[in-house]
C-alpha positions as CSV (number, residue, x, y, z in Angstrom):
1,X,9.6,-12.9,9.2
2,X,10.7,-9.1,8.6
3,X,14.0,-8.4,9.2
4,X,13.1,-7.3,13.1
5,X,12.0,-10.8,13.7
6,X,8.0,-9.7,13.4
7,X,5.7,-11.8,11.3
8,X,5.0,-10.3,7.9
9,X,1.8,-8.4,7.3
10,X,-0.6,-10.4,5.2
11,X,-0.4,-7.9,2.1
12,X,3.3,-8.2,2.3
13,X,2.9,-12.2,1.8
14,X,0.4,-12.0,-0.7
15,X,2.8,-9.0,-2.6
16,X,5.7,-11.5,-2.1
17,X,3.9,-14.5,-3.4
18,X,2.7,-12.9,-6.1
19,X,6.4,-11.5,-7.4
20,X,7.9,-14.8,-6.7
21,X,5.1,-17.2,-8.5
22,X,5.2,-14.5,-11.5
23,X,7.8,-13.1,-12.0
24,X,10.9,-14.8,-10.4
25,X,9.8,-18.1,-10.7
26,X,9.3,-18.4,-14.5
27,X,13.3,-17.9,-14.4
28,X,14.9,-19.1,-11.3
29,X,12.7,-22.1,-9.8
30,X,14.7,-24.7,-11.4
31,X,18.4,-23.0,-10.9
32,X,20.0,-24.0,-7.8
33,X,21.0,-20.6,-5.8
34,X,24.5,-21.5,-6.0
35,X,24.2,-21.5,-10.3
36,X,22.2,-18.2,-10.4
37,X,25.2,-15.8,-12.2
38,X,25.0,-11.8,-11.9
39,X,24.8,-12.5,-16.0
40,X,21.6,-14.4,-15.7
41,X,20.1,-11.5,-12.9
42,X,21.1,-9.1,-15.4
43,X,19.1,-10.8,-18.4
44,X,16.6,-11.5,-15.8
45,X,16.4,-8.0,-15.2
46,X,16.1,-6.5,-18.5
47,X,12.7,-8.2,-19.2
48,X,11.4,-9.0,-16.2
49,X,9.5,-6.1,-16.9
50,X,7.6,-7.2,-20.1
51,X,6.4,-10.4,-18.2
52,X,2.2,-10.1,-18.4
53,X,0.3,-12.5,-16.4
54,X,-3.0,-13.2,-18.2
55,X,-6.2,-11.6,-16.4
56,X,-4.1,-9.4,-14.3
57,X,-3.8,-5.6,-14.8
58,X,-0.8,-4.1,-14.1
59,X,0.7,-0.6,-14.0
60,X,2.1,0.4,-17.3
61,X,2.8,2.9,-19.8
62,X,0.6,4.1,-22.7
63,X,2.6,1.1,-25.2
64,X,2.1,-1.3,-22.1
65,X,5.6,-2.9,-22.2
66,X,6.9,-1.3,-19.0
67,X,6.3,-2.3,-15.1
68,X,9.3,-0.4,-13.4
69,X,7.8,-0.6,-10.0
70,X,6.9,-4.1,-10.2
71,X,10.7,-5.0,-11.7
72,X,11.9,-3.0,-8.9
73,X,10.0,-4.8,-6.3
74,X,10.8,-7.9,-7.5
75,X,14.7,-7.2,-7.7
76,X,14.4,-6.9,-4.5
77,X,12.4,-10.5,-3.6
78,X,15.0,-11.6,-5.4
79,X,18.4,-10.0,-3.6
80,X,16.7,-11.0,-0.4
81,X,16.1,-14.9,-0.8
82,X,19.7,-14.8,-2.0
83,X,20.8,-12.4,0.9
84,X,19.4,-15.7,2.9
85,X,21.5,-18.2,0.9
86,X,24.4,-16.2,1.7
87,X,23.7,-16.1,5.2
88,X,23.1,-20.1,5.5
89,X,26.5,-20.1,3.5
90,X,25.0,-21.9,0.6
91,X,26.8,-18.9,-1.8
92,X,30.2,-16.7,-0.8
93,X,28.2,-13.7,-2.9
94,X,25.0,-12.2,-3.9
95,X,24.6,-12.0,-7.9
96,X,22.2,-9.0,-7.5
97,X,24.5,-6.6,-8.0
98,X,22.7,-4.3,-10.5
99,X,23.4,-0.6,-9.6
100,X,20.2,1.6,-8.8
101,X,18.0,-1.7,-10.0
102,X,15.2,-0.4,-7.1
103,X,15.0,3.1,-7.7
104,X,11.9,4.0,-9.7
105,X,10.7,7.3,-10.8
106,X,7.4,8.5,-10.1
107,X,5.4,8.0,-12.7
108,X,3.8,11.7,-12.2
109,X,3.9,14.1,-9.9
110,X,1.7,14.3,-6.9
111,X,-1.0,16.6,-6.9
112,X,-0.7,19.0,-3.9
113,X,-4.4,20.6,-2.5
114,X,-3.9,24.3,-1.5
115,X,-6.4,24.4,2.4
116,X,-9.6,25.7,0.7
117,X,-9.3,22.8,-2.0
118,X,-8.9,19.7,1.2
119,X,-12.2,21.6,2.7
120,X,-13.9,21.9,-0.4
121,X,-13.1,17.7,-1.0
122,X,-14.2,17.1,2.2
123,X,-17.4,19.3,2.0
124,X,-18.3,17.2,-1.2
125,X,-17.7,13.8,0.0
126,X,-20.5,11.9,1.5
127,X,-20.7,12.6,5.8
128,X,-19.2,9.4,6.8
129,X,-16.3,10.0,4.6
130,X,-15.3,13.5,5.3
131,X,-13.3,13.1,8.0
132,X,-11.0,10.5,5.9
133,X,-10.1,13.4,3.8
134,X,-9.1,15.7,6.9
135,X,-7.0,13.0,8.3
136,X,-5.1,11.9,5.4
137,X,-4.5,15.4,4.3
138,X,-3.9,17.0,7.4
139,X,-2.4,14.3,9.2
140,X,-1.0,12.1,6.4
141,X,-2.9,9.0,7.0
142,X,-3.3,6.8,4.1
143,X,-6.4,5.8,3.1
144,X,-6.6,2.2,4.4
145,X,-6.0,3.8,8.5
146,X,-8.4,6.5,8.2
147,X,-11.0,3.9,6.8
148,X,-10.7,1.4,10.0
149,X,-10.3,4.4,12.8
150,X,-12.4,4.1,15.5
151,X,-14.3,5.4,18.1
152,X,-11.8,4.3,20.6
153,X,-9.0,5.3,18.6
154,X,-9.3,8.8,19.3
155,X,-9.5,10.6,22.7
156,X,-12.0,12.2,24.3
157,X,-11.8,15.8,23.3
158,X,-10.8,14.4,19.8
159,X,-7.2,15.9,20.0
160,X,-4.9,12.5,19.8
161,X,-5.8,9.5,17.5
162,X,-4.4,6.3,17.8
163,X,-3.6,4.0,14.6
164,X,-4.1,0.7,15.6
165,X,-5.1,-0.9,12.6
166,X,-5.4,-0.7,8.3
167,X,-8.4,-2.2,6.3
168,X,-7.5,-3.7,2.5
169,X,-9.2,-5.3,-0.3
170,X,-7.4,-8.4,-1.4
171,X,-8.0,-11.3,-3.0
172,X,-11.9,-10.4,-3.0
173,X,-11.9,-10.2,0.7
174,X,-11.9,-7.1,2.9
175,X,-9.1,-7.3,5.4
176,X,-7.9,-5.7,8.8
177,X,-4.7,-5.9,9.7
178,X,-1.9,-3.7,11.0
179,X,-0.4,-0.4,9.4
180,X,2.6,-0.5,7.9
181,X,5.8,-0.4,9.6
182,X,6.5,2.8,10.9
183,X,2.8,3.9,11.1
184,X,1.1,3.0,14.3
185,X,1.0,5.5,17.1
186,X,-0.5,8.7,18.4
187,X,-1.5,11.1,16.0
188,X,-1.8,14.7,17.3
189,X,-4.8,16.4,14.8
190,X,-4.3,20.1,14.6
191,X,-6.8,22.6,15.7
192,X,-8.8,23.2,13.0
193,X,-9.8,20.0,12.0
194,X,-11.1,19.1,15.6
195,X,-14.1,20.4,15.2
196,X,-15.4,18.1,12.3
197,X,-13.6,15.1,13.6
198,X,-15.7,15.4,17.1
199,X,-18.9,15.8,14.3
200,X,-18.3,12.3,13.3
201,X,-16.9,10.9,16.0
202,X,-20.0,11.5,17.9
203,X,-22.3,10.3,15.0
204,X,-20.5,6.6,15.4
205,X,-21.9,3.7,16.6
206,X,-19.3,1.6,19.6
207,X,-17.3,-0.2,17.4
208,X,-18.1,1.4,13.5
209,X,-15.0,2.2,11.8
210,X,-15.1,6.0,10.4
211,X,-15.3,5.4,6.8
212,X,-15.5,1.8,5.8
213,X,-18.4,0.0,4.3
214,X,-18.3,-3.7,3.7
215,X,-18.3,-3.6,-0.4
216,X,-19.9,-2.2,-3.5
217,X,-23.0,-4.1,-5.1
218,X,-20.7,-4.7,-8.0
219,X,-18.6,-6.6,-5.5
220,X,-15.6,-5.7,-7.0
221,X,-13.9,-3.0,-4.6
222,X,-14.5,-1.3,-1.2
223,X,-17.5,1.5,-2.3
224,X,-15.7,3.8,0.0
225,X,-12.7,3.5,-2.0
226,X,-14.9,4.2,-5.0
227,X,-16.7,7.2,-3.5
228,X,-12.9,9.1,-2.7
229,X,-11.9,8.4,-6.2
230,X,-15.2,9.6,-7.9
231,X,-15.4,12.7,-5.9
232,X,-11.8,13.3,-6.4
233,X,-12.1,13.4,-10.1
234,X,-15.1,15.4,-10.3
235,X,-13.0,18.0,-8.2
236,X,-10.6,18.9,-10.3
């Protein structure tokens, strides 16, 4: 459960499980909370970020021996489960004490579009996927909301969109499930853009989502999701 008392997203479970069972576990799954010492987080810490799991790629540096975003994360697993032992009273104090410990710098800098660059990404991308780019750009929708908006998630004269839902690719499944925290609602789209939503909105079959295909025929990742980055890159 979140700490509002909602059920966790799937993603978050599977993100969770997957920081616990590789990198908090290795240290801490035989240490009783109550033995866990703000000199063993510490050590923790300092290399939790050189931990590799065998067939699993991760986000590194050129050298491949740092994972900031991933330590980061995982401080964090880790200060809540004990947050909880605090709270059942099973410690007085929480070791995770490390100053700044989930802060993490961008690894670059985002890439802003100037307006004729958005309708020139949208012009190149296939029809079905078009609207995705107006919607995240212009709207800032991520990629997973604009790929399971439907036909009855916007209103009839295309003005207001609602977003209901998010599609991911985990665990070689494709998966629909609610936004993020924060990101459901109604979505005004600005003027300009109406026009091409309405385009596609009336090409739509009841029920299609607006850009989401079931997968690629390598069977390794959503094809739409492959399309945006291809097109992407041959933009620049």
């Amino acid at each position: 459960m979140s700490h509002q008392g909602k059920p966790l997203s799937r993603r978050t479970v599977d993100s969770y499980n997957y920081l616990l069972r590789d990198h908090i576990n290795p240290t801490f799954e035989e240490t009783p909370v109550s033995e866990i010492t703000l000199e063993m987080v510490r050590n923790w810490y300092s290399n939790v970020s050189r931990i590799r799991t065998r067939g699993r790629k991760s986000k590194s540096d050129a050298r491949g021996s740092e994972v900031p975003t991933t330590r980061a994360r995982a401080y964090e697993v880790l200060r809540m489960v004990l947050n909880v032992a605090v709270d059942d009273g099973l410690i007085d104090k929480n070791p995770c004490r490390i100053k700044g410990a989930t802060t993490v710098q961008p690894a670059h800098d985002a890439t802003v579009l100037l307006p004729a660059e958005i309708d020139a990404l949208a012009a190149a991308m296939p029809q079905k996927l078009s609207a995705s780019v107006l919607l995240a750009a212009w709207c800032g929708l991520r990629p997973s909301e604009t790929f399971e908006l439907r036909r009855r998630n916007l209103n009839a004269d295309c003005s207001v969109l609602t977003v209901a839902y998010a599609v991911t690719y985990r665990n070689g499944e494709i998966v629909i499930d609610r936004p993020k925290a924060g990101s459901d609602g109604d979505v005004v789209l600005p003027d300009h853009i109406r026009p091409a939503i309405r385009r596609q909105h009336a090409g739509l079959l009841v029920g299609e989502a607006v850009g989401r295909r079931r997968s690629d025929p390598r069977g390794s990742r959503c094809s739409v999701v492959n399309t945006v980055n291809l097109v992407a890159r041959t933009c620049r």
